[in-house]
N, C-alpha and C positions, 0 to 999 in steps of 0.2 A: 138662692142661685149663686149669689157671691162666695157662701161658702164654700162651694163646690168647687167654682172656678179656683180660686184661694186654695183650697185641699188638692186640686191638681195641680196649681204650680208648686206647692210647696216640693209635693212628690219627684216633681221633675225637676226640680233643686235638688233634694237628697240625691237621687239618680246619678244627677251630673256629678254631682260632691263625689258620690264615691266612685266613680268609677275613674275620677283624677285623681283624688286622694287616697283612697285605702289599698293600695296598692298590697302585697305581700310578700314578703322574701321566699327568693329561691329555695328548697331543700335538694340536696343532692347527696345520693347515697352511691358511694364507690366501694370498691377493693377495698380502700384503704379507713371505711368505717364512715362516718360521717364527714363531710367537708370541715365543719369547721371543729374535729380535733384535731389538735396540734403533736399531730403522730409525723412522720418523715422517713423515707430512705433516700443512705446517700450509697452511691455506688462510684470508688474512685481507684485507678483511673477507669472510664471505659473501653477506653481503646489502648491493650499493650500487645508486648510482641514474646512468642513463644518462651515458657520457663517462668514469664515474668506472673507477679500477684493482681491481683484486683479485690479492692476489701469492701464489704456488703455491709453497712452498717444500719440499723435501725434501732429508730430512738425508744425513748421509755414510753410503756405504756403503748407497742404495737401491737406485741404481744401479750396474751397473757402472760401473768408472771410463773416461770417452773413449767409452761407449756413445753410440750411435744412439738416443735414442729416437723415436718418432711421435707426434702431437700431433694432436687431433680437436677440434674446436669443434661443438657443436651448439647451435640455438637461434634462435628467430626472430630476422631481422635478422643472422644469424651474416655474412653476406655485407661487414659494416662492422665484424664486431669486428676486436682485436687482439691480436695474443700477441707479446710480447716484440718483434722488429723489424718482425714484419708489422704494413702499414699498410690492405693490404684483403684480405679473403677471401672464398674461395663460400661460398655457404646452407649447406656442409659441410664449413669449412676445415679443412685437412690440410696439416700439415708434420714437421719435425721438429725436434728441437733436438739439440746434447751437451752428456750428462753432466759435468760435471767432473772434475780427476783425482783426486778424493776420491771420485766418486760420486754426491754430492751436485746440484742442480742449481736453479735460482729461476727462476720465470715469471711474467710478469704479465701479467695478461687485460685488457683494456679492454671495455669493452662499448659498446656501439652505440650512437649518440649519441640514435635513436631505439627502441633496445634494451628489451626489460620480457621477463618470466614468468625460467624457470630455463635456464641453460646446463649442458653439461654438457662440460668439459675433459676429455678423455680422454686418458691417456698411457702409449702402450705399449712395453713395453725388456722389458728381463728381469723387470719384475717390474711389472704394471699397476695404472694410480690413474684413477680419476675424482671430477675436481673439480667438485661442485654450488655454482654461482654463481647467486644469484635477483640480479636486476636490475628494480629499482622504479620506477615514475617518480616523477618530482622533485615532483610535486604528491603525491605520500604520503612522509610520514615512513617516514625510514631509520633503524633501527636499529644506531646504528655498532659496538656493541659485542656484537653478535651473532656469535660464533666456534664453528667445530668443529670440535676436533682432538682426539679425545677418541679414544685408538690402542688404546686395554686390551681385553682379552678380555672375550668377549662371557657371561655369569654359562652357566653351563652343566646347573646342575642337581645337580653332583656331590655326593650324599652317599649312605649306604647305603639300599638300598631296605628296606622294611620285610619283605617277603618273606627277604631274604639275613639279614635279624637275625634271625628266627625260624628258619631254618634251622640259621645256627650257635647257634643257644642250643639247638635242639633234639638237634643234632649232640653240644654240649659233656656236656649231660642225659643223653644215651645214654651216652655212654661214663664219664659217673661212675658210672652205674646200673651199667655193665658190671665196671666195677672195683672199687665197693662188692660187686654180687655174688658174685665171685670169691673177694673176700677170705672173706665170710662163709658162702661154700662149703668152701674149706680150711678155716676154725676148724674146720667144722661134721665134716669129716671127720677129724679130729685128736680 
């Protein structure tokens, strides 16, 4: 009988054990491939004013290396912006560029000399980005150092729920119960 009692507290020792400690890391799969490669884009500035550049940079290793990517322009006026050698494009420009042979690759948008509200640069390879460019006109202030590049994981919420603590605390309680009473079953029949 002891052993019994004994083989279920231990149980409900393991139990409690793991459900505080073996906890498991996050995986998270984005856009941008796995969280924790150390790939990036920066896109600087975000916000400029008609005529002026905005450069789309990604680092090594976003891309394949020598990839193809495709390249989308949205936005009113898109028919006048520019990307990297194009000098005109449709209301829906579409092209492509290559990757570098790191991977890596840099682009720079022009906007429309008569250009305003937001673009969105679109770039699809093996692994897809959209770049949000607002374009302002020259009669409002631009905030030149307005940047977002900000690549970190997004807060997730991860900590114990209060349900899983009382669980195992209630888990852990049982089975010291169990084990206290065994013991002082055996004294009792000695």
């Amino acid at each position: 009988m002891l052993k019994k009692t004994v083989s279920v507290g231990f149980v409900a020792l393991i139990t409690s054990a793991l459900m505080w400690g073996a906890t498991t890391a996050a995986h998270a799969q984005t856009d941008l491939g796995d969280y924790s490669d150390e790939v990036s884009v920066t896109v600087v500035p975000t916000v400029i004013a008609p005529g002026e550049d905005s450069v789309i940079t990604f680092s090594e290793d976003y891309f394949e290396p020598g990839e193809t990517v495709d390249v989308t322009v949205l936005g009113e006026s898109a028919d006048d912006a520019g990307l990297a050698s194009l000098v005109h494009a449709s209301s829906t420009m579409s092209t492509s560029k290559t990757a570098e042979s790191d991977g890596g690759m840099v682009a720079t948008f022009t906007a429309p000399n008569d250009g305003r509200g937001v673009y969105n640069v679109v770039f699809e390879g093996s692994r897809d980005y959209t770049a949000v460019i607002t374009v302002v006109p020259t009669d409002v202030d631009v905030a030149a150092d307005v940047v977002v590049g900000d690549t970190s994981l997004a807060g997730t919420g991860g900590g114990l729920s209060p349900v899983v603590v009382w669980v195992g605390l209630g888990a852990l309680a049982a089975g010291v119960v169990a084990i206290v009473a065994g013991l002082l079953r055996r004294r009792s029949s000695n």
